[in-house]
C-alpha positions as CSV (number, residue, x, y, z in Angstrom):
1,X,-111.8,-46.9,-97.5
2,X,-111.2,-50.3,-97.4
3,X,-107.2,-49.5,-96.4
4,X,-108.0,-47.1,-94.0
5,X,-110.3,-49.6,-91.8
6,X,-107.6,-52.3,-92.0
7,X,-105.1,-50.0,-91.3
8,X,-108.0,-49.1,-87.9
9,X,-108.5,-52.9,-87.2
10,X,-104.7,-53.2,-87.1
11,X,-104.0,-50.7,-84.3
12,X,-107.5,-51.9,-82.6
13,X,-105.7,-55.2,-82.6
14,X,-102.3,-54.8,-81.7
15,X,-103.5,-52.0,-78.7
16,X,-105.8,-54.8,-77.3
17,X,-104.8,-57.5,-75.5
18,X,-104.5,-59.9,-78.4
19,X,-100.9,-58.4,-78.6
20,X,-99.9,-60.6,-75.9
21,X,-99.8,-63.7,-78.9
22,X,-97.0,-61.3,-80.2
23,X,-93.3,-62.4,-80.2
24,X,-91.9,-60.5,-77.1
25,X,-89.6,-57.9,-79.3
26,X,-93.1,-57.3,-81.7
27,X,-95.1,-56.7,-78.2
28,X,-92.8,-53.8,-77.7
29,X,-93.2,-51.9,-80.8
30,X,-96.9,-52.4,-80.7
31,X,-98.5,-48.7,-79.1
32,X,-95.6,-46.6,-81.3
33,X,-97.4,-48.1,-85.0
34,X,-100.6,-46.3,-83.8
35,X,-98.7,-43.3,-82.3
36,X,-96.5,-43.0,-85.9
37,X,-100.2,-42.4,-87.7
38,X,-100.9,-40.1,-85.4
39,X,-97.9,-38.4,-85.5
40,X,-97.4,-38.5,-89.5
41,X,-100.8,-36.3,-89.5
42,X,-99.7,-34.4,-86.4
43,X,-97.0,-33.5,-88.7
44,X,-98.8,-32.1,-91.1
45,X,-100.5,-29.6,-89.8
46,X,-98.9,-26.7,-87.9
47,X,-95.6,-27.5,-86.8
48,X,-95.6,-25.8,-83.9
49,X,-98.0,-29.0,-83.2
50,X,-95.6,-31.5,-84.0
51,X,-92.2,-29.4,-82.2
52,X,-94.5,-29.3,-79.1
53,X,-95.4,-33.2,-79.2
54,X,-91.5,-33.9,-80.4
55,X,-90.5,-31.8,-77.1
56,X,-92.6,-33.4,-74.3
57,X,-92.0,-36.8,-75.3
58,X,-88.3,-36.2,-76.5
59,X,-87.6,-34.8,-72.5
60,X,-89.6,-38.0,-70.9
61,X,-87.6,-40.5,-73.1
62,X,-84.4,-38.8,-72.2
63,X,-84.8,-39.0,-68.7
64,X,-85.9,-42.6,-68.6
65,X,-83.1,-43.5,-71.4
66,X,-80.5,-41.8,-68.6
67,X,-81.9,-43.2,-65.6
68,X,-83.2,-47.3,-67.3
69,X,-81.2,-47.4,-70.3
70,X,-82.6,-50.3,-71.9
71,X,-83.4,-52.2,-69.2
72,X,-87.5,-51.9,-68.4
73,X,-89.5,-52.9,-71.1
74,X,-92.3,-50.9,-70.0
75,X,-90.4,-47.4,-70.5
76,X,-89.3,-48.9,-74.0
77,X,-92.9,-49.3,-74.8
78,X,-94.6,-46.6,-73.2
79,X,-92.5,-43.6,-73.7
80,X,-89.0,-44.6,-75.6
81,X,-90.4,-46.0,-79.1
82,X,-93.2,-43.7,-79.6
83,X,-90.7,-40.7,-79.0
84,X,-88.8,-42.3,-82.1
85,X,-91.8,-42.9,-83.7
86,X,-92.9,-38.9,-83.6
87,X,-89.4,-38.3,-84.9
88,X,-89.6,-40.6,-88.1
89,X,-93.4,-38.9,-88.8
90,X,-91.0,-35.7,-89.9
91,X,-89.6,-37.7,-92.4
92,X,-92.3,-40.2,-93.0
93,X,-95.1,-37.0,-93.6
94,X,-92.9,-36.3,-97.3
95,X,-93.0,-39.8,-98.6
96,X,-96.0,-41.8,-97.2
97,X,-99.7,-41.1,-98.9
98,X,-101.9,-39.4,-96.6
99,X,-104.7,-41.4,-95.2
100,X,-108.2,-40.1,-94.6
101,X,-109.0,-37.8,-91.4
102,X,-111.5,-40.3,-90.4
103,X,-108.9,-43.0,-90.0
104,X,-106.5,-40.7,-88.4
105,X,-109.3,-40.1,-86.1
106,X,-110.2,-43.4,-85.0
107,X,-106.4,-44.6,-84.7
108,X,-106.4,-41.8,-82.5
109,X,-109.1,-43.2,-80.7
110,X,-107.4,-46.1,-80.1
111,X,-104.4,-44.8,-79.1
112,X,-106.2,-42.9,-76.0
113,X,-108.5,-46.2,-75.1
114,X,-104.8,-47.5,-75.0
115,X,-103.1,-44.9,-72.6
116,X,-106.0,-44.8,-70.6
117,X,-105.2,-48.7,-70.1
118,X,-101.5,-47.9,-69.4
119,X,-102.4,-45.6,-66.7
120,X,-105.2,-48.1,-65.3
121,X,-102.9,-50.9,-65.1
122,X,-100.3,-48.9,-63.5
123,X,-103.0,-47.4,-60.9
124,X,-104.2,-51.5,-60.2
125,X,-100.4,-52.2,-59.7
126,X,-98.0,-48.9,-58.8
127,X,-95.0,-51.2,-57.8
128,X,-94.3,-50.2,-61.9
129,X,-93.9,-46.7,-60.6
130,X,-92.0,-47.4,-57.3
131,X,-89.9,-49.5,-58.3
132,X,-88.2,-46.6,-60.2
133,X,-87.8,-44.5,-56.7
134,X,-86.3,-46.7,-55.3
135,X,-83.2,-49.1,-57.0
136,X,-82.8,-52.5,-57.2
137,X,-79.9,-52.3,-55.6
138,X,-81.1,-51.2,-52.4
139,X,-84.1,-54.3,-51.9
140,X,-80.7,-56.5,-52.5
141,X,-79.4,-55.1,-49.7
142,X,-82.8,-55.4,-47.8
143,X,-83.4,-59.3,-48.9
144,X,-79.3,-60.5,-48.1
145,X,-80.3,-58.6,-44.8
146,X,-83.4,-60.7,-44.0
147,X,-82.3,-63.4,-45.6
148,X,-79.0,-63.8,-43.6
149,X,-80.6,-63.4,-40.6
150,X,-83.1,-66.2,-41.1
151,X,-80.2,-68.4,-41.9
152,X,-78.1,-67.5,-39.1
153,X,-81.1,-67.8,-36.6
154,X,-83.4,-70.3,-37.7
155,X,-81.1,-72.6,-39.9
156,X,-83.5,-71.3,-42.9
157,X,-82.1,-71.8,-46.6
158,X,-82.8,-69.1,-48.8
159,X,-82.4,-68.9,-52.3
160,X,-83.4,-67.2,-55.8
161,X,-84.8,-68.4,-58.9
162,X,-86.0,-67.8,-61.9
163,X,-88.8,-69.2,-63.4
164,X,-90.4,-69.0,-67.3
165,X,-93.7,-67.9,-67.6
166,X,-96.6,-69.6,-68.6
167,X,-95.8,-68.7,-72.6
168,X,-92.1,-68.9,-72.0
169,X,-91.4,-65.3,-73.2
170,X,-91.0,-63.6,-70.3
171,X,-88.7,-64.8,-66.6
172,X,-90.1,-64.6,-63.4
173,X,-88.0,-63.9,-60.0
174,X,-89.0,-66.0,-57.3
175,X,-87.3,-66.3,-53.9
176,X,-88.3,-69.7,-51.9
177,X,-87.9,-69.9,-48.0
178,X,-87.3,-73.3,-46.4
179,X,-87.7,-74.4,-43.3
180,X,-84.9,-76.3,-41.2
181,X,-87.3,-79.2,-40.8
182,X,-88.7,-81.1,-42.9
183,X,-92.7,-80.1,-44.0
184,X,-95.1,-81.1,-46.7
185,X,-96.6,-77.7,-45.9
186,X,-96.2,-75.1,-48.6
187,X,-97.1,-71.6,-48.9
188,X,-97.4,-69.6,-52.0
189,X,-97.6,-65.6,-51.3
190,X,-99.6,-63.5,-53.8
191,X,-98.9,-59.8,-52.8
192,X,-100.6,-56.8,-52.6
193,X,-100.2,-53.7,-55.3
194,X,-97.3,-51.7,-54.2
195,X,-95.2,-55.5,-52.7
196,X,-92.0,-56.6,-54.2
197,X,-90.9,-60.3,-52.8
198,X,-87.9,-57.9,-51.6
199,X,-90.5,-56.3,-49.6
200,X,-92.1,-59.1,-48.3
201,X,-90.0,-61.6,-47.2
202,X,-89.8,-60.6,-43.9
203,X,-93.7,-60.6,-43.5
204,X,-94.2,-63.7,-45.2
205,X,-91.9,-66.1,-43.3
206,X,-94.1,-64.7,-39.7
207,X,-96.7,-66.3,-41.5
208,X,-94.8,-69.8,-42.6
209,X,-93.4,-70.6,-39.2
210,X,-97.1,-69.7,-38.0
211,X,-98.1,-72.5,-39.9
212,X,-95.3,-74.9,-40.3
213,X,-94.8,-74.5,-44.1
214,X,-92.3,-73.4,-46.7
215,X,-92.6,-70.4,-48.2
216,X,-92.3,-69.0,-51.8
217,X,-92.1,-65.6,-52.9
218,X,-92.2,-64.1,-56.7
219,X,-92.4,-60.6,-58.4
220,X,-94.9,-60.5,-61.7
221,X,-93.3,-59.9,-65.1
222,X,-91.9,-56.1,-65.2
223,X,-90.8,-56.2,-61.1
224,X,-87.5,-56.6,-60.1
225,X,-85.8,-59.1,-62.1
226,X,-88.5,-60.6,-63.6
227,X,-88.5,-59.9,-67.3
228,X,-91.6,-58.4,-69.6
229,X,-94.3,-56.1,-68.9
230,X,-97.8,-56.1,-67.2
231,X,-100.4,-54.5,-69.6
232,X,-103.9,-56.9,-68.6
233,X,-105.0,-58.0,-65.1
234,X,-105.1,-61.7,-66.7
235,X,-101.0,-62.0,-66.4
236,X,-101.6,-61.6,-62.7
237,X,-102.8,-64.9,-62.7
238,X,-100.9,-66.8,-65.4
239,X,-97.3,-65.8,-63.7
240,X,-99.2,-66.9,-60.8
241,X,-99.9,-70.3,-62.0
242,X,-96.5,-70.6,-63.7
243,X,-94.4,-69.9,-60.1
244,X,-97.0,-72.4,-58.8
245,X,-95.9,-75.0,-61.7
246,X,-92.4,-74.5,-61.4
247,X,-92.1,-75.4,-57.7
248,X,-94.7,-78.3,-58.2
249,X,-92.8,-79.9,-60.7
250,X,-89.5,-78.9,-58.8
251,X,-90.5,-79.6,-55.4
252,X,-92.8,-82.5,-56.0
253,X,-95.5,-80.3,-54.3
254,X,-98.7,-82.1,-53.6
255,X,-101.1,-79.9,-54.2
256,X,-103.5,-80.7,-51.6
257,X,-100.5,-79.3,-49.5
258,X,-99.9,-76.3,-51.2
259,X,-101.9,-73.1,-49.7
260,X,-102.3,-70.0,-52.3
261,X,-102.2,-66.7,-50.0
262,X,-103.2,-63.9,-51.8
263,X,-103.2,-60.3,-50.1
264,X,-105.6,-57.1,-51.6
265,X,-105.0,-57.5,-55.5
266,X,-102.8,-61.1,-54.8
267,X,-106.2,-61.8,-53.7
268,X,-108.1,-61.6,-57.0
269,X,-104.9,-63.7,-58.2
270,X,-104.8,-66.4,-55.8
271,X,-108.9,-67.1,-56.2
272,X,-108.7,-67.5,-60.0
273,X,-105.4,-69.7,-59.9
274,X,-106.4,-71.8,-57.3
275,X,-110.0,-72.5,-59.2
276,X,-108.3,-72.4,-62.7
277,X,-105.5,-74.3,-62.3
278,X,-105.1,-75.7,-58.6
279,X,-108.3,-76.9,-57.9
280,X,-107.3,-79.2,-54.8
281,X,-105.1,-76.4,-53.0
282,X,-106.2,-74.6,-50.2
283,X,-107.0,-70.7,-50.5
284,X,-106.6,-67.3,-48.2
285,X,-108.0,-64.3,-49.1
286,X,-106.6,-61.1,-46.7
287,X,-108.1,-57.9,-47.4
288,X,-109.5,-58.4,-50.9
289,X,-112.8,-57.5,-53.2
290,X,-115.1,-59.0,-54.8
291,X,-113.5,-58.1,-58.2
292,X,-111.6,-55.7,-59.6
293,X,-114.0,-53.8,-61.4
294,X,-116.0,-53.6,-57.5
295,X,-112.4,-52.3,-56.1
296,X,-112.6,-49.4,-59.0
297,X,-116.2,-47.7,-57.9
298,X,-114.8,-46.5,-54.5
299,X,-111.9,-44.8,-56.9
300,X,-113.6,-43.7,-59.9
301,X,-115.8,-40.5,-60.1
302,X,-118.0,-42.5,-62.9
303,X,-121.4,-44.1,-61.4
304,X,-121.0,-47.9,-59.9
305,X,-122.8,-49.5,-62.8
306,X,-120.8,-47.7,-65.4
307,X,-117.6,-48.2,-64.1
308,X,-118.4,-51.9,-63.3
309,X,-119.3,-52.0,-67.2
310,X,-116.3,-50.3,-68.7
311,X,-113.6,-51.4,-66.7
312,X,-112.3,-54.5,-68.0
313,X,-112.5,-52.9,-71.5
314,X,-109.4,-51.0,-70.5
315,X,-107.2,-53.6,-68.6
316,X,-109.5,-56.9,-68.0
317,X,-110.7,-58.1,-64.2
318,X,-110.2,-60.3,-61.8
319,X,-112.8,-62.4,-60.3
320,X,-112.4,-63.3,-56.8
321,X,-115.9,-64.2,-55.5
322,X,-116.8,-65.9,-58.9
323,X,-113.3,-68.2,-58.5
324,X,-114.1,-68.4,-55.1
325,X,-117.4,-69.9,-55.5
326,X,-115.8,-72.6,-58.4
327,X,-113.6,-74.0,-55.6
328,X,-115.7,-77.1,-54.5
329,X,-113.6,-78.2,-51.0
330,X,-114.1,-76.3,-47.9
331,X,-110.2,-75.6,-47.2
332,X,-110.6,-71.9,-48.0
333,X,-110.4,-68.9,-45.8
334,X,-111.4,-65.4,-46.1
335,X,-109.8,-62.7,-43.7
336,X,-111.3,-59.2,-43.4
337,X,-111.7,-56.0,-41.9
338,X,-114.7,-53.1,-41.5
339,X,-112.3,-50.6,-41.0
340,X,-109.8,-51.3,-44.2
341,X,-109.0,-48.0,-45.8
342,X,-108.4,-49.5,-49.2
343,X,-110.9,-52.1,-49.7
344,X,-114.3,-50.1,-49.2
345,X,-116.1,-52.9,-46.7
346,X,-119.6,-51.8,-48.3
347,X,-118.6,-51.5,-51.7
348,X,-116.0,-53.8,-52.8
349,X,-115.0,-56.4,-50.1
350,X,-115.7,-60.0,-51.2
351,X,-116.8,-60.5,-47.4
352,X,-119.6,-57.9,-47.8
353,X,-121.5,-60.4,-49.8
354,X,-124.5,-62.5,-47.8
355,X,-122.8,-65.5,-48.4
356,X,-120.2,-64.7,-45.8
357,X,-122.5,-63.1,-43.3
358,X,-124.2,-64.8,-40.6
359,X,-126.4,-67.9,-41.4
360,X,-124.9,-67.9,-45.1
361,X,-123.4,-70.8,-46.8
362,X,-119.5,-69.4,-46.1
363,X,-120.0,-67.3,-42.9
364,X,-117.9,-70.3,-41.3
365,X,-115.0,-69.8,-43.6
366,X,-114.9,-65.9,-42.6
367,X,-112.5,-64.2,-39.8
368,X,-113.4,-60.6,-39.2
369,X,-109.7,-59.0,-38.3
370,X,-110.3,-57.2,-35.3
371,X,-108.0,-54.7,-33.0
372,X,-106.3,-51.0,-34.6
373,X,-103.2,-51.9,-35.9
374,X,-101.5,-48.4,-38.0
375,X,-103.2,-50.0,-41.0
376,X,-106.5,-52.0,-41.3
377,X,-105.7,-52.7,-45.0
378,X,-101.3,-53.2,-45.1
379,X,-100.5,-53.7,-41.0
380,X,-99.2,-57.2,-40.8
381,X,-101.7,-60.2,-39.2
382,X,-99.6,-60.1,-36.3
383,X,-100.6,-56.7,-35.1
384,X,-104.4,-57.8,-34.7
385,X,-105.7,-58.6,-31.8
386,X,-107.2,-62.0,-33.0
387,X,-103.7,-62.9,-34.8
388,X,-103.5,-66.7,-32.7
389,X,-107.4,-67.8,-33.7
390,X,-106.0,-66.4,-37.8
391,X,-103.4,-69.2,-37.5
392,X,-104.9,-71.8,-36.0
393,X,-107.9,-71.3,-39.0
394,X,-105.3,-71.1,-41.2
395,X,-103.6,-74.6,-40.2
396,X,-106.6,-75.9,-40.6
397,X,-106.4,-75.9,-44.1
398,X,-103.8,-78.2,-44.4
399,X,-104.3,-82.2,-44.5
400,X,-103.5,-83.5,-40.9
């Protein structure tokens, strides 16, 4: 009895996100320990159980072996191991002692509450998915593209680097955009769900010569070249804060002239690193909710309350509104639309709230985006109507 529940508070443990205090290698063989129980019992029982388990995963790991190799962590962890693990339960079933149903059971448990994370983190953030479509290679090609033609014809400089997160164990890509002229002004781009910087560098430096600033880019830990995995909402924000931390340091950044714009789920991001960590910066929030777990109830088919509940049992939140409200200066900006197709205005925007609304304590920190652009929710600022009065609101965040 009493092996059985350590052997249950084990996998509880190292399935949570207390893993991410694991050495980097450890983190990766976490899920399969859970799945190898689960799989030694699996084994035991009819084996055309076990040949049916072996198959599926066996035909996944293959193709993701052929296509990644070893380079994405997150097929490694997900799919790779725990295929090798079902395949050692064949051998493992013959020498290890069985262990009681009921821990089987609740290791099994786990191991669902655990997937059902996975595929919640990866419908919070499908760049995972899509950056499998489409290669590397190709956003190269797209970035030296953009890239080269800001340098040719603005006198930009354009240049990669890589940063160390927060808990040095994973390395972030970042891309920073300078201007010709010299500027205090810095911008710091928190992207939406399904961006990659190699996506949004042509967006993003629209916005910096808008507002006379430099411009930094970065991909979260498991995009592009940036190194690791994203398995809790809470790493949104700490490789957010260590870009921030790099260029700081690097840049001698004054933080009063560093502006944190965060789009849909960069949103939720930029709130809690500017109140967090960069409490003098200034913020922009474009198109974002509330929280997370408010962005979930227009998706899930679970009641408001309950999903609000359970949520960040699976992959943790992000609290926009509540960071929001911890910022004490007045150089913060919240940009919105009725119309947005992803952010439900009634249910989950953070503008929705009576604070913003007219006669409440932040309806003068509040632009309503206004025109039909193809996309209330991704269409660039420039293609509202009100674009102009969004900039000059937005220099006004800066120190004059």
């Amino acid at each position: 009895m009493i092996f059985g529940s350590a052997l249950v508070f084990l996998v509880a443990v190292i399935n949570s996100s207390a893993n991410r205090y694991l050495p980097a290698k450890l983190k990766l063989f976490a899920p399969s320990i859970g799945w190898f129980i689960t799989s030694v019992f699996i084994a035991r029982g009819p084996f055309v159980w076990y040949a049916c388990s072996l198959t599926i995963q066996g035909l996944f790991a293959t193709l993701l072996f052929m296509t990644l190799g070893f380079t994405s962590s997150l097929a490694l962890r997900a799919i790779i191991f725990p295929f090798l693990a079902t395949a050692a339960a064949a051998w493992a079933k013959k020498v290890l002692p069985p262990v009681e149903a009921w821990t089987t059971a609740a290791i099994a448990l786990v191991q669902i509450w655990s997937t059902l994370g996975g595929l919640i983190i990866h419908a919070c953030y499908p760049a995972n998915i899509l950056q499998i479509l489409e290669q590397q290679g190709e956003r190269n090609r797209r970035v030296r593209s953009v890239a080269g033609t800001l340098v040719r014809k603005k006198g930009k400089s354009v240049e990669g680097r890589t940063v160390p997160s927060l808990d040095g164990k994973s390395t972030l890509q970042t891309l920073v955009v300078k201007q010709a002229y010299t500027t205090p002004r810095w911008i710091l781009y928190c992207g939406g769900n399904a961006e990659f910087l190699e996506n949004s560098l042509k967006d993003i430096h629209v916005i910096s010569d808008a507002l006379k600033a430099h411009a930094i880019l970065y991909n979260p830990r498991g995009i592009g070249y940036s190194t690791g995995y994203l398995s809790h909402l809470g790493e949104f924000v700490e490789d957010a804060a260590a870009v921030a931390r790099a260029y700081i340091e690097e840049e001698k950044i004054d933080e009063k002239h560093l502006l944190f714009f965060g789009h849909s789920i960069g949103g939720g991001t930029a709130a809690q690193v500017v109140a967090e960590c960069y409490p003098h910066a200034s913020l922009v929030l474009d198109r974002t909710f509330s929280s997370m777990s408010d962005a979930a109830v227009a998706f899930s088919c679970l009641t408001p309350t309950v999903t609000r509940m359970i949520f960040p049992w699976f992959v943790g939140n992000l609290h926009t509104l509540v960071g929001w409200d911890k910022i004490k200066h007045s150089r913060k900006l919240v940009l919105y639309s009725q119309h947005d197709e992803m952010i439900n205005f009634s249910i989950s925007s953070i503008a929705r709230h009576p604070q913003f609304q007219k006669g409440g304590a932040d309806a003068d920190k509040v632009v309503e985006l206004l025109g039909a652009p193809p996309s209330y929710h991704n269409s660039l600022l420039n293609t509202f109507d009100n674009y102009e009065e969004v900039c000059l609101r937005m220099n006004w965040l800066f120190p004059t």
